[in-house]
C-alpha positions in Angstrom: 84.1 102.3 70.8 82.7 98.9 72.1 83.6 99.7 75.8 81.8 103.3 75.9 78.7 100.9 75.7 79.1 99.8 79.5 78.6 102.5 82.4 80.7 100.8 85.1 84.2 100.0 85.5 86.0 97.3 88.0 87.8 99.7 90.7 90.4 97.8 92.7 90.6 98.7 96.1 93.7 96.9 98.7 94.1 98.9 102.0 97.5 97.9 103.8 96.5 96.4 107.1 99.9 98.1 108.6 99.5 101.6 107.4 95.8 101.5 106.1 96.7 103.3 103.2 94.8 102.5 99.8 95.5 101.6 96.6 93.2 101.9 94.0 93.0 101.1 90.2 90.5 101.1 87.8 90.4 98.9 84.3 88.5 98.9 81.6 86.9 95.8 80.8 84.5 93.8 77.8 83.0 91.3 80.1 82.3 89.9 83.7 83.0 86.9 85.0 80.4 85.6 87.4 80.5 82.5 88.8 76.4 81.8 88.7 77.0 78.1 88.8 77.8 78.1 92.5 75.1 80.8 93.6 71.0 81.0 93.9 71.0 83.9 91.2 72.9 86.6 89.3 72.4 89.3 92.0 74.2 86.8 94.6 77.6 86.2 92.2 77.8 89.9 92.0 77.4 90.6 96.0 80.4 87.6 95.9 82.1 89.3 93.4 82.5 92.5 95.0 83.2 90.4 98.7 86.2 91.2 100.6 89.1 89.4 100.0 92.1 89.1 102.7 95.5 88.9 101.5 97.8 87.0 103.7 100.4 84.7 103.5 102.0 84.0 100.7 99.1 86.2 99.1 100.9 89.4 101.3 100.4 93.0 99.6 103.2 94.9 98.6 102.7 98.2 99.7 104.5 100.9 98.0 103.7 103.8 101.0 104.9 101.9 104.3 107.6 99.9 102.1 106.1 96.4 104.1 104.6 92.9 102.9 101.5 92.9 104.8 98.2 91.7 105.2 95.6 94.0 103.7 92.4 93.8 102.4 91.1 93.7 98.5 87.7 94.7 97.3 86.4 94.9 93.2 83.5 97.0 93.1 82.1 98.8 90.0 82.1 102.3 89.7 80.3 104.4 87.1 82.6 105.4 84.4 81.8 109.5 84.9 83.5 109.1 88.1 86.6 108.2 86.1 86.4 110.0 82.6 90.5 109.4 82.3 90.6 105.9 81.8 
């Protein structure tokens, strides 16, 4: 298979700002999309990449434990595909 060729994964993490509780989901994935256009180098579109992302407003999270549209907090990191042999 084409994807057993990678060894990291995009892990999803949100953590509710009201109940700090986490979510977190893992895909499988072909490609990455960096945007290297608007940085110095490649390792500098990853670091944004993986930056924290708030969601607020009409961007609110959902969250399924405290049943509450909140602000909370996103971050895509990449985590080595042993860690998640399921997927």
């Amino acid at each position: 298979m084409l994807d057993g060729i990678f060894g990291e994964i995009p892990r999803s993490r949100v953590r509710c700002g009201l109940c700090l509780a986490d979510s977190v989901r893992y895909d499988t994935f072909l490609d990455l999309s960096l945007e290297v256009h608007r940085t110095a180098s490649v390792s500098e579109a990853l670091r944004s990449f993986t930056d924290i992302d708030v969601l607020e407003g009409d961007n609110k999270y959902d969250c399924t434990v405290c049943k509450t549209k909140t602000c909370a907090t996103k971050r895509l990191t990449l985590a080595h595909r042993e860690c998640c042999s399921s997927i």
